[in-house]
Backbone as CSV, one residue per row, in Angstrom:
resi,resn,N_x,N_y,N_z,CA_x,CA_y,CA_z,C_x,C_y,C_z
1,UNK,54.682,144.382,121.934,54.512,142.954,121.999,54.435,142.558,123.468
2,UNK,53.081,141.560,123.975,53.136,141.172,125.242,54.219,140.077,125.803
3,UNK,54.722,140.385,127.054,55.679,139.188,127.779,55.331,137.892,126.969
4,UNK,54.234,137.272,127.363,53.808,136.210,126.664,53.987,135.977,125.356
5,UNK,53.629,136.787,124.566,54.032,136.564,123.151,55.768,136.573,122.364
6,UNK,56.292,137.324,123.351,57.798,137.419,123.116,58.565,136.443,123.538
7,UNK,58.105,135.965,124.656,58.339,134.483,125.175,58.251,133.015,123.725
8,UNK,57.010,133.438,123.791,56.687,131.869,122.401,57.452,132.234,121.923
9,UNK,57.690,133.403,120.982,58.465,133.328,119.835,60.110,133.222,119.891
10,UNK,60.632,133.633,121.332,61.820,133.263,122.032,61.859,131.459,121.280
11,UNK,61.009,130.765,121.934,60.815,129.561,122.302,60.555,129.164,121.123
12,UNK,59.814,129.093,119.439,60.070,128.611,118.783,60.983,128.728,118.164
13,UNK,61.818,130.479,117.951,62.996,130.651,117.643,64.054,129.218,118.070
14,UNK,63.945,129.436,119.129,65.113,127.936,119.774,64.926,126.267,119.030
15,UNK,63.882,126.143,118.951,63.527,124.959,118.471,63.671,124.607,117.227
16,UNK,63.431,125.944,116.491,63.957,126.527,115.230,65.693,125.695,114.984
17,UNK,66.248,126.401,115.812,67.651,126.373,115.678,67.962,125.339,116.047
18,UNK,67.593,124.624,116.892,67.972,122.853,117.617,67.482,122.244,116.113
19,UNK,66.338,121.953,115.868,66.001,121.264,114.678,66.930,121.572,113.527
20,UNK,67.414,122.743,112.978,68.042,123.020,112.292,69.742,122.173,112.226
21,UNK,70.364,122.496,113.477,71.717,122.071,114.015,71.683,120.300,114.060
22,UNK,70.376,119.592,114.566,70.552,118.275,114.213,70.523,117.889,113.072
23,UNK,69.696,118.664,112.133,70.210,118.472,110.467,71.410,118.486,109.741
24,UNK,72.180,119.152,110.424,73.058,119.501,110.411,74.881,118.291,110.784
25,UNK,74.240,117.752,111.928,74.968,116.953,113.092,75.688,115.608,112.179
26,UNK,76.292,115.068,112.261,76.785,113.619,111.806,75.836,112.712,112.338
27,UNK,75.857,111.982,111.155,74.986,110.501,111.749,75.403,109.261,111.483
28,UNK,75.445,108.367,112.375,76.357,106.782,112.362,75.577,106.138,110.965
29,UNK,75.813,105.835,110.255,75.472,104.622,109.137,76.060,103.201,109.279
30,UNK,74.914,102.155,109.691,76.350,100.947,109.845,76.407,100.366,108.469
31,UNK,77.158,100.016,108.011,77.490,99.246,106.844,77.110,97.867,106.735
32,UNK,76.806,97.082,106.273,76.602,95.969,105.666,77.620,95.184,104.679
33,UNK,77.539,94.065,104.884,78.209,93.536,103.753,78.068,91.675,103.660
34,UNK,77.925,91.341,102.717,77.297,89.559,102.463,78.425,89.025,102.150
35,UNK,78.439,87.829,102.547,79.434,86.866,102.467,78.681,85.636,101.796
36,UNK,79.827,84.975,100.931,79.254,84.292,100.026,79.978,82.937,100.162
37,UNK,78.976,81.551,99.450,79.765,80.155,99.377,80.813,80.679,97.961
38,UNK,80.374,80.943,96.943,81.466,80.995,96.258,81.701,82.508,95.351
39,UNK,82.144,82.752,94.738,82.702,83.961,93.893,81.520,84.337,93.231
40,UNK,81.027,83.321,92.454,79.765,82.963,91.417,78.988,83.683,91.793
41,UNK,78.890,83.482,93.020,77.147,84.265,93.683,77.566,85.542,94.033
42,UNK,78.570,85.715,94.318,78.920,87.128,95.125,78.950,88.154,93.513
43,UNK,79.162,87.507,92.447,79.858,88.052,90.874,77.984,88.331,90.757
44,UNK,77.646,87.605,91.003,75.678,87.939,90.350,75.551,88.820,91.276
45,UNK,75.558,88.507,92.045,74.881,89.610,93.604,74.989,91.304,92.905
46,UNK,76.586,91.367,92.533,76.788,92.485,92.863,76.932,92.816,91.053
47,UNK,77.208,92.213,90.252,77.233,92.519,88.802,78.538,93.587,88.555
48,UNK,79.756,92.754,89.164,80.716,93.475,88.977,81.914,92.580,90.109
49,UNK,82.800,92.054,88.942,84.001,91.237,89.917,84.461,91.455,90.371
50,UNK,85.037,92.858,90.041,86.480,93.809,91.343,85.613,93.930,92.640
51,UNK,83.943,94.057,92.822,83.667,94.145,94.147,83.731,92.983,95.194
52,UNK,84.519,92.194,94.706,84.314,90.659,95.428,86.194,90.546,95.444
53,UNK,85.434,89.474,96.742,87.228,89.313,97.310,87.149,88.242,98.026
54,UNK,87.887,87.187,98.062,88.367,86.295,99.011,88.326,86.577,100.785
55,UNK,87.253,85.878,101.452,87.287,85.832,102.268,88.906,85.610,103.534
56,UNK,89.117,86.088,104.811,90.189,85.534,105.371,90.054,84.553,105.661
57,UNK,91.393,83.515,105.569,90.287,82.555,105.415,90.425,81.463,105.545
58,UNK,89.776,81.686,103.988,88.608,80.768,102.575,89.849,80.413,101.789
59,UNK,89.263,79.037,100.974,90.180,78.754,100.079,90.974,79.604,98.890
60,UNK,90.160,80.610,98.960,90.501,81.783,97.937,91.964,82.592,98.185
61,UNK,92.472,82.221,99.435,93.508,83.135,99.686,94.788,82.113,100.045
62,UNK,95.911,82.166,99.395,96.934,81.664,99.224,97.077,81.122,101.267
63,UNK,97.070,79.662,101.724,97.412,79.095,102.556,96.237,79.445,103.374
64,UNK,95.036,79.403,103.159,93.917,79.730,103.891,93.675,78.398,104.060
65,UNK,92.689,78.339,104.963,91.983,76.859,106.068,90.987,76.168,105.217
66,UNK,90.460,77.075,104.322,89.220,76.657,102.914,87.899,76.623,103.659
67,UNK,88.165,76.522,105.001,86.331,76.534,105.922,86.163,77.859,105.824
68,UNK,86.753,78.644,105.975,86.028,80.149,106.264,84.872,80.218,107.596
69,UNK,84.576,79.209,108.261,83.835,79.431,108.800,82.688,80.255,110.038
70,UNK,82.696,80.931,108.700,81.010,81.916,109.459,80.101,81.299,109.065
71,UNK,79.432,81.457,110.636,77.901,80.681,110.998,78.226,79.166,110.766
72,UNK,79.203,78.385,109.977,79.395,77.081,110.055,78.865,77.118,108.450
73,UNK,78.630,78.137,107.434,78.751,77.900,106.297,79.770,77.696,105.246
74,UNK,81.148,78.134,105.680,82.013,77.830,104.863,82.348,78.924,104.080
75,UNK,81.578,79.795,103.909,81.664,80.433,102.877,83.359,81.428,102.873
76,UNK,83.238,81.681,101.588,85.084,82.145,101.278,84.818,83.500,100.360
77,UNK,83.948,84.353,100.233,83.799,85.584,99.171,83.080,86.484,100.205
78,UNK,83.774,87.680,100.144,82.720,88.617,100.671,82.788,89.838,99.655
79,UNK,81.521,90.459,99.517,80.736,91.586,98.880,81.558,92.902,99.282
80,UNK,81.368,93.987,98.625,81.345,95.083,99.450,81.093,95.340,100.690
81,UNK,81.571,96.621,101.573,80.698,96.910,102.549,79.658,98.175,101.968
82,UNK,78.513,98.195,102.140,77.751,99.054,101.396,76.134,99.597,102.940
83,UNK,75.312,100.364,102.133,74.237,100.591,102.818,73.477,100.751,102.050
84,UNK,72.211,101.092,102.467,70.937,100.704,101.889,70.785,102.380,101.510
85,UNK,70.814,102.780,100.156,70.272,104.308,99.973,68.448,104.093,99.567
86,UNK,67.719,104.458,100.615,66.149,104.356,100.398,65.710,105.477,98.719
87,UNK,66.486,106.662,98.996,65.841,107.858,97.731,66.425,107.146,96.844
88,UNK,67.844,106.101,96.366,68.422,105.645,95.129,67.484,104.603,94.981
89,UNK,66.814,103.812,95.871,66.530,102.218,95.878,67.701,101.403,95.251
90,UNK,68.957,101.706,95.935,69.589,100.515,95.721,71.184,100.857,96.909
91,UNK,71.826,100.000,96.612,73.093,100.338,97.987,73.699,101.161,97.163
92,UNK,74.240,101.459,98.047,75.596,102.296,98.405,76.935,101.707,98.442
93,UNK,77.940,101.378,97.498,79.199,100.892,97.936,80.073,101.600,98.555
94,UNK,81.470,101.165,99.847,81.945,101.849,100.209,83.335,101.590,99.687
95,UNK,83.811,102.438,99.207,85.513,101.531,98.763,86.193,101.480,100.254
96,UNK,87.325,100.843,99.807,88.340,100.807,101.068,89.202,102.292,101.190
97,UNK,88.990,103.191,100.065,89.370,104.362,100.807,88.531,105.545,101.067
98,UNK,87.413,105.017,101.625,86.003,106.097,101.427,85.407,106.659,100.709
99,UNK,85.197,105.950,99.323,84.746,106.809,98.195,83.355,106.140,97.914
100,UNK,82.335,106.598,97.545,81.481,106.096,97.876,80.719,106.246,96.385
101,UNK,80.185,105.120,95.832,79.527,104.849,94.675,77.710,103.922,94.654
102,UNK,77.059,104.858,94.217,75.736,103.657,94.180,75.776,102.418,93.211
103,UNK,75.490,101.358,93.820,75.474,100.229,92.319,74.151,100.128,92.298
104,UNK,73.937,100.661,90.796,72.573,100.367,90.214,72.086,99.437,89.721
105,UNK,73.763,98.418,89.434,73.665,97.144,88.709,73.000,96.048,88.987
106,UNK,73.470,96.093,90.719,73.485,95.079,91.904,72.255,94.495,91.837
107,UNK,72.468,93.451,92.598,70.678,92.125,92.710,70.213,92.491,94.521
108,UNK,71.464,93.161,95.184,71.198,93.163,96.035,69.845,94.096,96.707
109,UNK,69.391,93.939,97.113,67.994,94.942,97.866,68.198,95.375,99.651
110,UNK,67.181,95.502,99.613,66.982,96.588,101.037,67.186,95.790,102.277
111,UNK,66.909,94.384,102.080,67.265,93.385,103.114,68.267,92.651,103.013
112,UNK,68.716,92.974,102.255,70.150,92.187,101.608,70.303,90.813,100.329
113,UNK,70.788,90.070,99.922,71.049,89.394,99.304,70.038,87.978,99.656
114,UNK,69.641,87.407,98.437,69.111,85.827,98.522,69.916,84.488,99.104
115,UNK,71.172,84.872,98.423,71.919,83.902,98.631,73.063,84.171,99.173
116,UNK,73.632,85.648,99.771,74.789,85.816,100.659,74.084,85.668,102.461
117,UNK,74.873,85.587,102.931,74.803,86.020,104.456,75.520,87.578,104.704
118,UNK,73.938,88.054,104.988,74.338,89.126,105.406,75.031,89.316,107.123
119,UNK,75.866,90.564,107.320,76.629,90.808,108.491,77.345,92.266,108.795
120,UNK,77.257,92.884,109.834,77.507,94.074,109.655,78.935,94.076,109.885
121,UNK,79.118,95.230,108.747,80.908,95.680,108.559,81.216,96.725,109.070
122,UNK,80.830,97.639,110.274,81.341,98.963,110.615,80.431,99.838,110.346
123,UNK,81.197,101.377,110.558,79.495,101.887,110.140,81.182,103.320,109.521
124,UNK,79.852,104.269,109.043,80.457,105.469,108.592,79.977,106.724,109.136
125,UNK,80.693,108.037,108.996,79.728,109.307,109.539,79.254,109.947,108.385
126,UNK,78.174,110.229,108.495,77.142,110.824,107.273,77.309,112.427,108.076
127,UNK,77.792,113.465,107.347,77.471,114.830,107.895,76.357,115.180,107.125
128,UNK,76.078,116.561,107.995,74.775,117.093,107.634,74.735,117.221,105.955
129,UNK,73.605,117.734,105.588,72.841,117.871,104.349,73.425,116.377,103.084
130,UNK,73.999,115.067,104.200,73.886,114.093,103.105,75.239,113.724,102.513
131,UNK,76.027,114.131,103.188,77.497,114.322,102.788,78.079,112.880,103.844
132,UNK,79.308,111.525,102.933,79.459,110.907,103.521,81.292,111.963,104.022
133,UNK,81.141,111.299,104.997,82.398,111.678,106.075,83.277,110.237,105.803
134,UNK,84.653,110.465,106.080,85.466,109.546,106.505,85.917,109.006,107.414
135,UNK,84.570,108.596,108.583,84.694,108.384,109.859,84.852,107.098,109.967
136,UNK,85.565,106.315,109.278,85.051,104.525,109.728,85.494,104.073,110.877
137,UNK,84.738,103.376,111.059,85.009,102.254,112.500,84.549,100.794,112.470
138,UNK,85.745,100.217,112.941,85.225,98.641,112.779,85.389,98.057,111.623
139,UNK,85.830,98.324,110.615,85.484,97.711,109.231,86.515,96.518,109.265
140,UNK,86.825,95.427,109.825,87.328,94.431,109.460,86.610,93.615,109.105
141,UNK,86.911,92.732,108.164,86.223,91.464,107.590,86.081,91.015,108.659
């Protein structure tokens, strides 16, 4: 085999293995999650009540201010924190102890909700071949 030719194949060998190892690597996912004027919408959004919760707050929570105010809407319900799975076409919920479920039920889509305000909740580590990690950061309401 000539210098030259042992060389390339040195050299795609490597590239080989870099491409491989970033497949491999963790990747940040930020989370999402909609905030709602009332329960009602957040209960359609997501087609399931335990995923909804009283904003901090919002009138919903024993001695809360009742404005809630984000963006100056008031709103008092927030959604899951979830992400957008493109191969499911639909989100991703995240529980509060990293367990992670698709809702197939949900109204929600790829840009988020009609009638929540969307806002990002933190993100998660995705390890290689698709596997969620229990890396959170940031996740406060």
């Amino acid at each position: 085999m000539s210098r030259a030719r042992r060389s390339r194949s040195v050299s795609l060998l490597l590239l080989g293995t870099v491409a491989a190892l970033q497949a491999c690597s963790d990747e940040a996912i930020p989370l999402q999650r909609q905030r709602y004027a009332s329960r009602e919408d957040c209960d359609r959004d997501w087609n399931d009540p335990a995923l909804c919760e009283p904003a901090p707050g919002s009138a919903g929570i024993a001695g809360g201010t009742g404005g809630g105010g984000y963006g100056g809407g008031g709103a008092g319900w927030l959604g899951p924190r979830y992400y957008w799975d493109h191969r499911a076409g639909a989100p991703v919920v995240i529980d509060p102890d990293g367990h992670s479920r698709t809702a197939f039920s949900s109204r929600v889509g790829a840009a988020g909700s009609d009638v929540g305000v969307g806002m990002h909740a933190g993100s998660i580590s995705r390890g290689g071949f698709g596997s969620i990690g229990h890396g959170f950061a940031g996740l406060g309401g």
